[in-house]
C-alpha positions as CSV (number, residue, x, y, z in Angstrom):
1,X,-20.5,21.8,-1.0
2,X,-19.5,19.1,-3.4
3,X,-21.9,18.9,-6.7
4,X,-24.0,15.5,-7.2
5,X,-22.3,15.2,-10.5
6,X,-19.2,15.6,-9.1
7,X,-19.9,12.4,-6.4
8,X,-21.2,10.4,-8.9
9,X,-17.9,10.7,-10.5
10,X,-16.0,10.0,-7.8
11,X,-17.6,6.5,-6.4
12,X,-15.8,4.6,-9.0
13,X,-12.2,6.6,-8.2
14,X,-13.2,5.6,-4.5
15,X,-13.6,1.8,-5.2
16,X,-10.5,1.6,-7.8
17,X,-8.8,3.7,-4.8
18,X,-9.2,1.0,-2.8
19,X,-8.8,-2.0,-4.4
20,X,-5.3,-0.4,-5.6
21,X,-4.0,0.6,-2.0
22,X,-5.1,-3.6,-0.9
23,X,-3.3,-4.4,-3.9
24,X,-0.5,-2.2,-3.2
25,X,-0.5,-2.9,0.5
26,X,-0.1,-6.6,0.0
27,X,3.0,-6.3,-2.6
28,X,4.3,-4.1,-0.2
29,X,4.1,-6.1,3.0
30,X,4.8,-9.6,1.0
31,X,8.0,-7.7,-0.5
32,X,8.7,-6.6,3.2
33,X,8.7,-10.0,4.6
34,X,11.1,-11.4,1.5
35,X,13.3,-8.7,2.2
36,X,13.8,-9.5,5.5
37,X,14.0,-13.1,5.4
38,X,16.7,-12.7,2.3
39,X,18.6,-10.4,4.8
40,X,18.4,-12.3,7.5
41,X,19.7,-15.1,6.0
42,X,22.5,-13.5,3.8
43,X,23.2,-10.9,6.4
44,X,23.6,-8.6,4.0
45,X,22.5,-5.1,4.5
46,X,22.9,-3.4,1.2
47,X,20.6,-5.3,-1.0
48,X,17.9,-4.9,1.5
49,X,18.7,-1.2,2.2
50,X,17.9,-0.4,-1.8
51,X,14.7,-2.7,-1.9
52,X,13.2,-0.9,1.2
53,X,13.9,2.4,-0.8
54,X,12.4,1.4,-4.0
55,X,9.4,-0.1,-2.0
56,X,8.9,3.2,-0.1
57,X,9.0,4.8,-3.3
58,X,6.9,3.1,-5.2
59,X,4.3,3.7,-2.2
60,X,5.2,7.5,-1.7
61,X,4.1,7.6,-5.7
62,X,0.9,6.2,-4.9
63,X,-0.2,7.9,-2.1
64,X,1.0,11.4,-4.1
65,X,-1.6,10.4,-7.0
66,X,-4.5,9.5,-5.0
67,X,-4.0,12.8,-2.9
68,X,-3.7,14.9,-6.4
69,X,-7.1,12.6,-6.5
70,X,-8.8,14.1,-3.9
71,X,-9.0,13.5,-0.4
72,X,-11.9,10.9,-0.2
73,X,-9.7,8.6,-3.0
74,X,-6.9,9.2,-0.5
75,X,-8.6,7.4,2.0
76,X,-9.9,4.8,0.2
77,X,-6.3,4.3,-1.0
78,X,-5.0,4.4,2.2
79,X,-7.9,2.4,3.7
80,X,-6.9,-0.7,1.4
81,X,-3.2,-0.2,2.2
82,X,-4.4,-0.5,5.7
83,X,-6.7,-3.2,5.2
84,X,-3.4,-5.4,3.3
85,X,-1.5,-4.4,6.7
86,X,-3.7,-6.1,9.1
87,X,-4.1,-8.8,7.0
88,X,-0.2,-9.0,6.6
89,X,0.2,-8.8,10.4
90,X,-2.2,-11.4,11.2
91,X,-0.7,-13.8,9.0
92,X,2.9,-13.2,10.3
93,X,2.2,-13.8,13.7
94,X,0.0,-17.3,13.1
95,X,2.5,-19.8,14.3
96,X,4.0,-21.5,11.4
């Protein structure tokens, strides 16, 4: 059973957890749409190839500190990221 000291504690991580994961989520996807465009139009395979790495990385390294976290700021983390991904997709598919 988790101690009320311990929750109270833990809101804030929840919050900053989630705000984070939207932040994170809407570099990631914005940096994922760029990447495609720039390889699309330079047909050029190896640039992309190293961004998509570091951007997984950079993600991977997030989600590994917010599960060392806990599991609820895991959620909330990935919640945001989630959150950043619908928004991402919505927006992409709106006819330009």
């Amino acid at each position: 059973m988790i101690d009320l000291h311990a929750l109270t504690i833990l809101r804030p991580a929840i919050a900053i957890f989630a705000v984070a994961g939207f932040g994170l989520g809407v570099a990631y996807f914005a940096s994922l749409r760029h990447g495609v465009r720039l390889a699309l139009a330079r047909h050029a395979c190896s640039p992309y190839v190293l961004w998509a790495l570091a951007r997984m990385a950079v993600a991977a390294l997030f989600f590994a500190f917010a599960a060392r976290s806990g599991l609820p700021a895991l959620i909330a983390g990935f919640g945001g990221f989630l959150l950043a991904r619908q928004i991402a997709v919505r927006t992409a598919r709106r006819p330009a």
